[in-house]
N, C-alpha and C positions, 0 to 999 in steps of 0.2 A: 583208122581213127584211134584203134585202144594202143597203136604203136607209139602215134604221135600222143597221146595224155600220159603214158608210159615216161617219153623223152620227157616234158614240158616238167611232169611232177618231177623228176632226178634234177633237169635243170634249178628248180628251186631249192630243195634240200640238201642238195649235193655242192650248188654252186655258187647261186646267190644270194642266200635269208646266211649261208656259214659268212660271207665273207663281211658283211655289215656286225655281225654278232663277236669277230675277233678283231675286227680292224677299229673302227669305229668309236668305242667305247669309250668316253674321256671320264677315268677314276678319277682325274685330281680336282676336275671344274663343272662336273655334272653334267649332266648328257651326253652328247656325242659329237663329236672332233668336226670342227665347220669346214675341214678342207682335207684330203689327199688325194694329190698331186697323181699327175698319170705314170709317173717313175715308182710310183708307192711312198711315197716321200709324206708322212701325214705333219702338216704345218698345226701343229698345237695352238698355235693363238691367232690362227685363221677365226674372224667373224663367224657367227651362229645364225642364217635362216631359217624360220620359223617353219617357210616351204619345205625345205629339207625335212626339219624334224616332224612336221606333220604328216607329211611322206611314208618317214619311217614308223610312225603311230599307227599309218592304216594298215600298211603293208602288211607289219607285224600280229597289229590286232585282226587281219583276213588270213593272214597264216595260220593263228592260231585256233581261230571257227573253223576252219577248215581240215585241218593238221591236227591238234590237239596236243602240239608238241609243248609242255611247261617251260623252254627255253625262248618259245616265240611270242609267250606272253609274259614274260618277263621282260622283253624288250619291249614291247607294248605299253605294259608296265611305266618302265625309265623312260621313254617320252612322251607317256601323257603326264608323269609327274613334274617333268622339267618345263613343261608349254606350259602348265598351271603356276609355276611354283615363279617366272620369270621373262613369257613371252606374252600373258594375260596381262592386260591395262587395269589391275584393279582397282582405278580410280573411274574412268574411262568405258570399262568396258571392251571388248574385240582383243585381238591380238596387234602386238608391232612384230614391224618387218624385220627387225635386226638387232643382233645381240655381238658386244663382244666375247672373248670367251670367256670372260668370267662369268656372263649372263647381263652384265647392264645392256639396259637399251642402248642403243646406238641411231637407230631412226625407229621414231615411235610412231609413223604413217599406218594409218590404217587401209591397207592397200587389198582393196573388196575380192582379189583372187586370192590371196592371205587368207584373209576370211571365212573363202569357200573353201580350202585346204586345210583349216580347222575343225572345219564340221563334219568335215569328209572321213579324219581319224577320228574324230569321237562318234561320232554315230555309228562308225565300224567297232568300236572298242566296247560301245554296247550291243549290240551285235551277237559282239563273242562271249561277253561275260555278265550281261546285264545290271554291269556296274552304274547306279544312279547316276552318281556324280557325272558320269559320262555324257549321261544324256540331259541332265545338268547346265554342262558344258557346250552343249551341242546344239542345245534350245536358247541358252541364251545371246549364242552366235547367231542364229537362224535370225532371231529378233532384233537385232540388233544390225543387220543386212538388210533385213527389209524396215524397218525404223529409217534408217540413214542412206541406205542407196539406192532403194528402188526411185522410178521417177515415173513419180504420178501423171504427169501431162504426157510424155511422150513415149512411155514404157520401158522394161530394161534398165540395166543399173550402173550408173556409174561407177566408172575406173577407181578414184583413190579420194580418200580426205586425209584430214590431218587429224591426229592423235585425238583431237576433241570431236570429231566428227563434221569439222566443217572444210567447203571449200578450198583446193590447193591448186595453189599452181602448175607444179610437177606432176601430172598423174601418170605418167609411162612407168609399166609395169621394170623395164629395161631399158638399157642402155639403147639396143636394138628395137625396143619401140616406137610407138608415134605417140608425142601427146596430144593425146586425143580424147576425148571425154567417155567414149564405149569403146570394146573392142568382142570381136570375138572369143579370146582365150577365157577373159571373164564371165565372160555368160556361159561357157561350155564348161568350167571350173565351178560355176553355180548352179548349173544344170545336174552335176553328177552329184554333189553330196545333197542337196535336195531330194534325187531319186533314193540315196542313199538312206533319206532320214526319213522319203517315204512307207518304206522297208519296219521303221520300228515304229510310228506314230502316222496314224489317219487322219488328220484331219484338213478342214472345208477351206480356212485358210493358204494353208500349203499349198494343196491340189488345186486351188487357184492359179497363185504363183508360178507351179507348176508348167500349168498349162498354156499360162502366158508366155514361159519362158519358149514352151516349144513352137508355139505362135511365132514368136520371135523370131526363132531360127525357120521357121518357116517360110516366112515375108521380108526379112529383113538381111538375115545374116546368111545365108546358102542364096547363092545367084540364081535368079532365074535363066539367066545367057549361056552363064557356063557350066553350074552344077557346083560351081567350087565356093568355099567359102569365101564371104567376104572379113578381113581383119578388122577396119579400124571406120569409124563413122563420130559425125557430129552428134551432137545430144537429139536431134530430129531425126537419125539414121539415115543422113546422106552419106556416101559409098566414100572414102577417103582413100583406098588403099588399091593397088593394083597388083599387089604382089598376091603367091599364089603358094600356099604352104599344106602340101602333100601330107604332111604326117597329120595335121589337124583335119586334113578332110578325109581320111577313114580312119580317125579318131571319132569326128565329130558323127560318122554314118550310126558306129554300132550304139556309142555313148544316146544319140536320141532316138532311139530302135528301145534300147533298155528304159530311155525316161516315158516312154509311153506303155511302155509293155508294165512295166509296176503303177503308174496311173490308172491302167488298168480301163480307158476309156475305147471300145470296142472301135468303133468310129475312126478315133485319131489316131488309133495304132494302124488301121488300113492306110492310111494314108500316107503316114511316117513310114510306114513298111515300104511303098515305091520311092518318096523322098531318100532313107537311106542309101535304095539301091542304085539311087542315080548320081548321089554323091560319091560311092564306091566307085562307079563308072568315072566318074570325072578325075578321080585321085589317081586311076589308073594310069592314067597320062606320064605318072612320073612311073609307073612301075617298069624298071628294068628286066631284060631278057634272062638277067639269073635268077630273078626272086628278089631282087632289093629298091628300096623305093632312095629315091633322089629327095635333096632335102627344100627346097623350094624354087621358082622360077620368078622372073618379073620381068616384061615384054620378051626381049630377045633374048635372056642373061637366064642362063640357068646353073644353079649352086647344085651341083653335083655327086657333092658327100652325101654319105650313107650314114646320118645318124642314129645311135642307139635304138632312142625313143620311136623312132617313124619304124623302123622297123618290126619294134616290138607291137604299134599298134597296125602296121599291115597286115600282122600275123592274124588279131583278133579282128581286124574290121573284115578281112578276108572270110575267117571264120563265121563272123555273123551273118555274112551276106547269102551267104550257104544255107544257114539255118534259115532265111529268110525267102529266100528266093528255092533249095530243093537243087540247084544246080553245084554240081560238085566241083564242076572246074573253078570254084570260088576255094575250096578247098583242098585242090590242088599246089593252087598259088599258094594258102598260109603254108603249106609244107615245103614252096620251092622257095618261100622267103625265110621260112625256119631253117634250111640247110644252110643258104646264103650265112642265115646269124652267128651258126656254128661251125662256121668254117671263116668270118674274116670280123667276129665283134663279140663273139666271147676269146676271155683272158683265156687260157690254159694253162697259163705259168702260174698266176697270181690271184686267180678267182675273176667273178662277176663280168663285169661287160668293161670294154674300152668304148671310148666317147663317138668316136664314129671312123671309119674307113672311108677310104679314099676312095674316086673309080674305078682303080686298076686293084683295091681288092687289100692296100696297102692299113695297118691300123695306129691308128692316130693316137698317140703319144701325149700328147703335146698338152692337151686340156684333162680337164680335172677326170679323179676317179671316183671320188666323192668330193660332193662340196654345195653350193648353193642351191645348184641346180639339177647336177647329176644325183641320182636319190634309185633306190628299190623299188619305186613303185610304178612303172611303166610295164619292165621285162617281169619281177615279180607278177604284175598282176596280169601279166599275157597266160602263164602260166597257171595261173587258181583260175582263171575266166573259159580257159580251154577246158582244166582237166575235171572241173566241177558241172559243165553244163553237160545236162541228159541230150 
């Protein structure tokens, strides 16, 4: 165990917090560079998501409670200044999804994973420094989600509105979405900075919220049939989606293991405690005989790359299941999926991660190295989640 928090802590200091800290940095337009390219190629006037930079706000701001390095709250720093200064609606309220690189908006949708990826950095950025304005920022995000997307009749929150908070017709988070009015990514993206801002602030209302949300995933979103999550539903939570996404479901194991354990509700966390473990069970399905998990299936069609992200949280939902369950051959796997990462999905020429590997072990070029979606904070945070827990 002290081998592997040994590796996991050099992995982040050594490999990935340097390379967001020298690559990244846009001097001429404020924050940081909305795209480079998997050549290293950084496109300067590639668009600015707010994901992204939220991303890099947490990362930064858990590096630095952690770390207490003054270079990883300076980054911190630079983008919670730049979310406030140009991706806040203050007319409006919440954040938009999209900036060119000067900073204008581009799409001013209030897209409610958005949302949860705001509150996610600021309530980590008080956290670290107990900076007001943080939690400022963070409460009146919180407010402003449950204002506008919770849904009173049927529970759980709606996908997207528009800039004024009403009704839209586009709510797919992506391209590769379903429009569909719930989805799992958003409830699981609400789930965590929730637990997060349970962390700095107690209160009756939240831990409501809270509880529901795990209810949710309870009853609604984790299959009773299969164990796997379910994606996408109607606003009454009928089952929309048949596909089957492996990195979300030991994502989504440790991620409500942690929201009950800071709830703190004796009860629900027994409960949640077998739930995780049989989500972990079912994720298994896609785990490979080297350590690397596959990146989703749908009936007979199975996508077979090895993405980044799913890896990085095999490592930790692997880890958690260990902590949770006493059985080690859970932590066995995170070490034979850790080898897997550093040996075909970390850079060694160029820092950080490439986007994902092939199944012969091949690494993938081709898609972004930073950008919308590729962001610090998946492998970042495999690595403070390992090397920080007793």
């Amino acid at each position: 165990m002290q081998t592997l928090k040994s590796e996991l802590n050099k992995e982040l200091v050594e490999n990935i917090l340097p390379y967001w800290i020298k690559k990244t940095i846009d001097n001429e337009n404020g924050g940081f560079y909305g795209r480079i390219d998997g050549h290293e190629q950084i496109h300067k006037q590639a668009n600015k998501g707010v994901v992204l930079n939220a991303r890099i706000l947490w990362t930064f701001a858990a590096a630095y409670r952690t770390q207490k390095d003054p270079q990883y709250l300076e980054m911190a720093e630079r983008a919670f200044q730049y979310i406030r200064e140009h991706f806040i609606d203050k007319e409006q309220g919440g954040v938009y999804w999209e900036l060119d690189y000067r900073g204008n908006p581009v799409s001013t949708r209030k897209q409610i994973y958005a949302q949860g990826f705001a509150l996610y950095g600021f309530s980590e950025l008080y956290r670290a420094t107990g900076k007001p304005e943080a939690l400022e920022e963070a409460l009146a995000i919180y407010s402003l989600i449950e204002k506008h997307a919770y849904d009173p009749q049927y529970g759980g929150y709606l996908e997207a509105l528009d800039r004024n908070w009403q009704p839209v017709e586009d709510m797919k988070l992506s391209a590769r979405d379903a429009n569909l009015p719930k989805s799992m990514n958003t409830h699981l993206h609400i789930l965590e900075p929730y637990t997060n801002l349970l962390r700095i602030r107690r209160d009756p209302s939240l831990e409501k919220a809270q509880r529901e949300l795990i209810q949710m995933f309870c009853e609604h979103i984790i299959s009773p049939k299969t164990g796997h999550l379910v994606l996408f539903f109607d606003e009454k939570w009928n089952e929309k989606s048949e596909t089957i996404s492996y990195g979300h479901d030991i994502e989504a194991a440790w991620l409500l293991y942690e929201a009950a354990e800071v709830l703190g509700n004796k009860t629900l966390l027994e409960k949640v405690k077998q739930i995780s473990l049989s989500v972990v069970k079912a994720a298994y399905e896609g785990l490979q005989d080297d350590g690397s998990m596959i990146y989703e299936s749908e009936g007979t069609h199975l996508d077979r790359d090895r993405h980044w992200w799913i890896q990085a949280e095999t490592v930790v939902g692997s880890f958690y299941a260990c902590l949770i369950s006493g059985d080690t051959s859970y932590l066995e796997t995170a070490k034979k999926t850790w080898k897997y990462i550093q040996e075909h999905i970390v850079d060694k020429v160029n820092g950080e991660w490439v986007w994902s590997a092939s199944p012969d072990g091949m690494q993938n070029r081709s898609d972004d190295k930073a950008g919308f979606w590729k962001c610090p904070y998946h492998n970042a945070r495999m690595c403070m989640e390992i090397k920080n827990k007793n």
